[in-house]
MDTraj code that builds the backbone (N, CA, C; nanometers):
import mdtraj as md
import numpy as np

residues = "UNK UNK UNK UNK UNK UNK UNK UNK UNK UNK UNK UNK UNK UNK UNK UNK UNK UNK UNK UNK UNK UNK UNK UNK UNK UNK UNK UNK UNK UNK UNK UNK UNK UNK UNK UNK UNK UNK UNK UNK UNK UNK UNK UNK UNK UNK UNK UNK UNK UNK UNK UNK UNK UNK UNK UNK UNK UNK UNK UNK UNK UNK UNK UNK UNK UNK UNK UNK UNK UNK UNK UNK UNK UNK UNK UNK UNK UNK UNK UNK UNK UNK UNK UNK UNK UNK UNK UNK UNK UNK UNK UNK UNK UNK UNK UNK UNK UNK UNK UNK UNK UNK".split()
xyz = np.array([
    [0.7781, 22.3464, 22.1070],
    [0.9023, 22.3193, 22.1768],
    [0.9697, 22.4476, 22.2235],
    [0.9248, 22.5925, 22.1759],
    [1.0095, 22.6609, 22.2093],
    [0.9628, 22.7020, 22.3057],
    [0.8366, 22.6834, 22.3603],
    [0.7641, 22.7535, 22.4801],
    [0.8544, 22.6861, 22.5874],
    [0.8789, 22.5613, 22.5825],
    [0.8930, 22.4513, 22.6740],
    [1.0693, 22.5354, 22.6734],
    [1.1583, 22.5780, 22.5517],
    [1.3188, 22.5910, 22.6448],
    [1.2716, 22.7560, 22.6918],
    [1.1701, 22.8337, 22.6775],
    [1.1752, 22.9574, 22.7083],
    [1.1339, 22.9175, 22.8429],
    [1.0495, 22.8121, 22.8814],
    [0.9927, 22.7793, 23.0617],
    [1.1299, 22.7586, 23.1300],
    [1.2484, 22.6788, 23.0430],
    [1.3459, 22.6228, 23.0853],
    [1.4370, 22.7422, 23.1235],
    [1.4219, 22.8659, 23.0452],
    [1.4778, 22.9651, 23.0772],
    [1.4187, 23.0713, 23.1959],
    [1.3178, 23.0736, 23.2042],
    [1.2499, 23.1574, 23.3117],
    [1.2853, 23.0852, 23.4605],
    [1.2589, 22.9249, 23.4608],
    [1.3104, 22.8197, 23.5620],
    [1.4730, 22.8821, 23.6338],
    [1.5388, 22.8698, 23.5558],
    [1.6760, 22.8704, 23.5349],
    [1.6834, 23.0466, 23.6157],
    [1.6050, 23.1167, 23.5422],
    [1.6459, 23.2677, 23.6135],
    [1.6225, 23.2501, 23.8179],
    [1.4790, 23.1711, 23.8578],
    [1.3868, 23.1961, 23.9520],
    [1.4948, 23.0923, 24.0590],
    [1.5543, 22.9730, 23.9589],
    [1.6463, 22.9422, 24.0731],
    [1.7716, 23.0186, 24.1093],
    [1.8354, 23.0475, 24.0239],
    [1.9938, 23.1702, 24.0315],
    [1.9404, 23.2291, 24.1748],
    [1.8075, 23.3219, 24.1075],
    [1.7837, 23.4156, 24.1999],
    [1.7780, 23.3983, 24.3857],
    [1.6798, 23.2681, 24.3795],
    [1.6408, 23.2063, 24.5030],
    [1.7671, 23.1563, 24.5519],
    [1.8909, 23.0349, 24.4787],
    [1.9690, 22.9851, 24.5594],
    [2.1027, 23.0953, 24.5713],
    [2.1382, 23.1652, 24.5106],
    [2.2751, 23.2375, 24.5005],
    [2.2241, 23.3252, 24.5760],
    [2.1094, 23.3914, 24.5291],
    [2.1053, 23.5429, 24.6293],
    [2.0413, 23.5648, 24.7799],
    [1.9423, 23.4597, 24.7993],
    [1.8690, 23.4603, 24.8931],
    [1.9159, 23.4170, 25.0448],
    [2.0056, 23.3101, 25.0422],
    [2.0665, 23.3101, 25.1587],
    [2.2026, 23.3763, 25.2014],
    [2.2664, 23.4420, 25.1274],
    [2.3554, 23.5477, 25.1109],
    [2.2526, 23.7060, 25.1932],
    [2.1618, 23.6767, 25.1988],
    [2.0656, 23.8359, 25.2082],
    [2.0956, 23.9258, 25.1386],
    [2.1267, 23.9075, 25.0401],
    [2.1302, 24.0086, 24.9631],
    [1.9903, 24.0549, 24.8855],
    [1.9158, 23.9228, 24.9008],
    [1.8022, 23.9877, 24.7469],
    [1.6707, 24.0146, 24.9140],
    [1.6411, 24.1128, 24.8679],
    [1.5190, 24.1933, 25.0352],
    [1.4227, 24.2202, 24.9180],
    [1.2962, 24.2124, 24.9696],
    [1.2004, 24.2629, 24.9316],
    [1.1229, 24.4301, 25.0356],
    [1.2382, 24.4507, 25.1023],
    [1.1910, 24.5925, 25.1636],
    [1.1423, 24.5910, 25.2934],
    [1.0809, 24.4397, 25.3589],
    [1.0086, 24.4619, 25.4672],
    [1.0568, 24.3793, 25.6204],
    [1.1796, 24.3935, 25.5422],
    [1.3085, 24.3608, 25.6627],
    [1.2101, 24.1970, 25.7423],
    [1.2118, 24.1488, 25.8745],
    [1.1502, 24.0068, 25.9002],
    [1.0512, 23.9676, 25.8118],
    [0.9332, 24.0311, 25.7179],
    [0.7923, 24.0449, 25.6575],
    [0.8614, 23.9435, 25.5332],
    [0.9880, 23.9778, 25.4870],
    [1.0538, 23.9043, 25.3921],
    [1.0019, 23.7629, 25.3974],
    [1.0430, 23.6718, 25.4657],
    [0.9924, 23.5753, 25.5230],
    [0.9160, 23.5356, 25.4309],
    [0.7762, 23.6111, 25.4245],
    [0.6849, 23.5623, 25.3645],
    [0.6682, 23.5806, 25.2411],
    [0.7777, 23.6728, 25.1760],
    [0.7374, 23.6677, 25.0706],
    [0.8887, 23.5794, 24.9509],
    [0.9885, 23.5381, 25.0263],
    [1.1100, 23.4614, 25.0023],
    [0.9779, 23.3218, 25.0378],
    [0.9247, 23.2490, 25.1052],
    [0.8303, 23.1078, 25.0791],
    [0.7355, 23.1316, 25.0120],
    [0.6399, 23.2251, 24.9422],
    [0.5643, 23.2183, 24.8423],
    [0.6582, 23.2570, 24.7044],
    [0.7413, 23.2833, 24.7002],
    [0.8622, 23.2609, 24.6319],
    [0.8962, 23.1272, 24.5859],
    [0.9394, 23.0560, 24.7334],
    [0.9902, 22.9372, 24.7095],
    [0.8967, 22.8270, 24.6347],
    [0.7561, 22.8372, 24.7286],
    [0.6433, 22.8043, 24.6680],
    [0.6250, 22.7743, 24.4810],
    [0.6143, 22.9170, 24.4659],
    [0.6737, 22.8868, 24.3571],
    [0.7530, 22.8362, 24.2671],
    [0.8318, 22.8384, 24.3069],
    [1.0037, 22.7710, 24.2499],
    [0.9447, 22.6616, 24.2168],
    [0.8926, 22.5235, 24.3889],
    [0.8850, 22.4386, 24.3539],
    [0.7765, 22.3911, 24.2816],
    [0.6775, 22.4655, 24.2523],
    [0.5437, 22.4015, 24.1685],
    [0.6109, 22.4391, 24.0280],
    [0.6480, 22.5300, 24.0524],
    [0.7268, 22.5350, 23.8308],
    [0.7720, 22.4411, 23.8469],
    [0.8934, 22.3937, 23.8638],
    [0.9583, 22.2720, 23.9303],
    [0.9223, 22.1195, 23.8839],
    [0.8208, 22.1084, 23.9373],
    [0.7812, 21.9905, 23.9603],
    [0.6636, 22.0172, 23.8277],
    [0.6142, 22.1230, 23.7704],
    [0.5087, 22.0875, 23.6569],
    [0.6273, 22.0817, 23.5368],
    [0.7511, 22.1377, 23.5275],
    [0.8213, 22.1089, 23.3965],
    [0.9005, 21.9665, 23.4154],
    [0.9013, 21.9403, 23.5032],
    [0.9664, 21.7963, 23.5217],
    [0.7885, 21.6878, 23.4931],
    [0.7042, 21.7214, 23.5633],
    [0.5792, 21.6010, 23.4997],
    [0.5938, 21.6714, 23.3393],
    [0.5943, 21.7628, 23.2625],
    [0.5967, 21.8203, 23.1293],
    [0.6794, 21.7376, 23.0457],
    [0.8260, 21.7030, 23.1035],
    [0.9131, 21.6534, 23.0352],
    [0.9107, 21.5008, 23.0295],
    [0.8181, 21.4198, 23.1361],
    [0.8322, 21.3648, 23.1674],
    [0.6640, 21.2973, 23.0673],
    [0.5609, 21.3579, 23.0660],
    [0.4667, 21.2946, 22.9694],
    [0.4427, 21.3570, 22.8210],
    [0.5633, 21.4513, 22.7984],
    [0.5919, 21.4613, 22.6608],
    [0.4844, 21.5427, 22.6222],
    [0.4340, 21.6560, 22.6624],
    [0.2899, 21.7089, 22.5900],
    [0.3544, 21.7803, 22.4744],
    [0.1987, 21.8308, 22.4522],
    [0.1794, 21.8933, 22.2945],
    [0.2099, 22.1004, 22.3474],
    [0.2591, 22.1409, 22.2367],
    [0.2776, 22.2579, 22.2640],
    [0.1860, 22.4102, 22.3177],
    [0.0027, 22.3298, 22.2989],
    [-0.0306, 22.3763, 22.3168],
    [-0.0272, 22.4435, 22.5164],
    [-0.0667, 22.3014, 22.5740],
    [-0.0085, 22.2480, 22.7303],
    [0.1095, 22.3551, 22.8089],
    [0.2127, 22.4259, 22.6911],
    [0.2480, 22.4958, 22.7660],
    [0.2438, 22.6480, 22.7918],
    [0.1333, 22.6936, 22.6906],
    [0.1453, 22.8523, 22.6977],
    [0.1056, 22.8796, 22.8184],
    [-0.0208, 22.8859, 22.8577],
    [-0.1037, 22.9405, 22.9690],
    [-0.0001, 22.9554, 23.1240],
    [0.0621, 22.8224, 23.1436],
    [0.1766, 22.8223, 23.2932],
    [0.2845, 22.8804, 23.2168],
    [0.3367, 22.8827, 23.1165],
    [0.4283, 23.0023, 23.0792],
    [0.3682, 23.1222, 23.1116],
    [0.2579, 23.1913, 23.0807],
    [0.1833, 23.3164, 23.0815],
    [0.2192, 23.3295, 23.2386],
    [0.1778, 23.2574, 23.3686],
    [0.1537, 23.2374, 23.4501],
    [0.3056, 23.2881, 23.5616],
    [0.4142, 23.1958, 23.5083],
    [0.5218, 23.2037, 23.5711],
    [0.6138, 23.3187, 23.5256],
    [0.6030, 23.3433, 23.4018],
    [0.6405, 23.4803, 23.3290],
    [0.6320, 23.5680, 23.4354],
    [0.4724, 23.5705, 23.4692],
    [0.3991, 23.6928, 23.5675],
    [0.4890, 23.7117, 23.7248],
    [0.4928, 23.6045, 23.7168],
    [0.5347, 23.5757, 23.8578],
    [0.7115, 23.6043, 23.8820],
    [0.7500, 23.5917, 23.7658],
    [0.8956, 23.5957, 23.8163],
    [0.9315, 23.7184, 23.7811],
    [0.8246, 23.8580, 23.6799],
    [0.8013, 23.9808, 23.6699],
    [0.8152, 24.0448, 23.7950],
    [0.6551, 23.9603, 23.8664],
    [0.6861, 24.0235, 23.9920],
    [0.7762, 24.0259, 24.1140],
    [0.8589, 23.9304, 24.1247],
    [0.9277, 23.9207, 24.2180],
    [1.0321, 24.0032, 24.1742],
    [1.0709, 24.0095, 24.0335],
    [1.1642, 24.1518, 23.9902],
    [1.1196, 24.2787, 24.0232],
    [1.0301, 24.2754, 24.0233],
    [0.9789, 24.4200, 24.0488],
    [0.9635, 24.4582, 24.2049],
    [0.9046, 24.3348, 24.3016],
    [0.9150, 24.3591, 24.4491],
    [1.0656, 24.3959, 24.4825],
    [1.1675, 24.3145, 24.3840],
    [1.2912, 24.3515, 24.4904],
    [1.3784, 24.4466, 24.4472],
    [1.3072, 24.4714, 24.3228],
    [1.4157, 24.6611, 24.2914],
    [1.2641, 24.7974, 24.3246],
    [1.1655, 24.7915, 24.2343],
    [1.1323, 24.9287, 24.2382],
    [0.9998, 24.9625, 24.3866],
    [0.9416, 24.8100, 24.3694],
    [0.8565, 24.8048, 24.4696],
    [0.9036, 24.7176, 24.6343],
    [1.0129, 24.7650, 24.6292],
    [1.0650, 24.7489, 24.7808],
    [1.0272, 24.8355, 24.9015],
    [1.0125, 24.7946, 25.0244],
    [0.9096, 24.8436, 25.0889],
    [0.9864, 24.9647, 25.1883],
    [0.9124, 25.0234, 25.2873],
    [0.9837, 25.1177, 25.3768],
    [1.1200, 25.0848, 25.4066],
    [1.1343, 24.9499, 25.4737],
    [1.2549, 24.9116, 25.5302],
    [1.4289, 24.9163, 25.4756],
    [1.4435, 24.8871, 25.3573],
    [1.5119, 24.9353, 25.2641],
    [1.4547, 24.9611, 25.1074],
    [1.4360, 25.0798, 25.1164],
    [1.3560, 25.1336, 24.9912],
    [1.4879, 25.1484, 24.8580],
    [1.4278, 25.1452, 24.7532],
    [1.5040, 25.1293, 24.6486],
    [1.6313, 25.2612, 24.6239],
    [1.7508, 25.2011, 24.5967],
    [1.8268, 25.3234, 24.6051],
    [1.8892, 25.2469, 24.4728],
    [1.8685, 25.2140, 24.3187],
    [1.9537, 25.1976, 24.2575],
    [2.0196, 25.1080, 24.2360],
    [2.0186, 24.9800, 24.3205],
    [2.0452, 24.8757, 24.2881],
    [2.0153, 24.7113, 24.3472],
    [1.9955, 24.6707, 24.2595],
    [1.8411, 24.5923, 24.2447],
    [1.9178, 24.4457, 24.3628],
    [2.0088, 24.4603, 24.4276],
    [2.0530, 24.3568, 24.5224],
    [2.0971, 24.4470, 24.5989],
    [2.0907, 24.4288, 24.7644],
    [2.1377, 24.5179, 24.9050],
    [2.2558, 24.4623, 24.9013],
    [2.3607, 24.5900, 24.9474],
    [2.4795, 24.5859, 24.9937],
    [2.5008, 24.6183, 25.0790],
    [2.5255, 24.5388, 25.1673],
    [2.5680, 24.6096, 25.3311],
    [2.6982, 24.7057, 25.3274],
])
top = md.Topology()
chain = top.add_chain()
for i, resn in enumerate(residues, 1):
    res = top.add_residue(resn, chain, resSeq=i)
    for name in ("N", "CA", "C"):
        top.add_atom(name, md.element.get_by_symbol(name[0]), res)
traj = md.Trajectory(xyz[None], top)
């Protein structure tokens, strides 16, 4: 059970991030229009976590069921921390703080 509120917590970070910051423009991944693509494999994401902790909650599995897509989305929401502070690209390169301020 605890894998399942720690998914609930990683969930919880990947939406904040996507709905508060993303249409505000504040959260860039560096490659000014290129963003694009990487804000929908983003989203992509969002919604397949999404929709596998809702079928999760929904057929009640065993604890084993959830390490591996924990391992998985962990990774993933690592990286999108990391694209939008240290590995931000030419376009606005990292100056210190991990959301753009116009």
């Amino acid at each position: 059970m605890i894998y399942f509120n720690i998914i609930l917590i990683v969930l919880e970070i990947l939406v904040s991030i996507c709905f508060f910051y993303s249409p505000m423009g504040r959260l860039t991944f560096g490659y000014g229009l290129g963003d694009v693509f990487y804000l929908l494999c983003f989203n992509f994401a969002l919604l397949t976590h999404l929709i596998w902790v809702i079928a999760l909650k929904i057929k009640g599995s065993q604890a084993n069921t959830y390490r591996n897509p924990f391992i998985i989305y962990t990774i993933i929401l690592l990286w999108v921390l990391y694209n939008v502070s240290f590995g931000r690209g030419p376009e606005f390169p990292w100056n210190n703080e991990i959301f753009i301020s116009f």
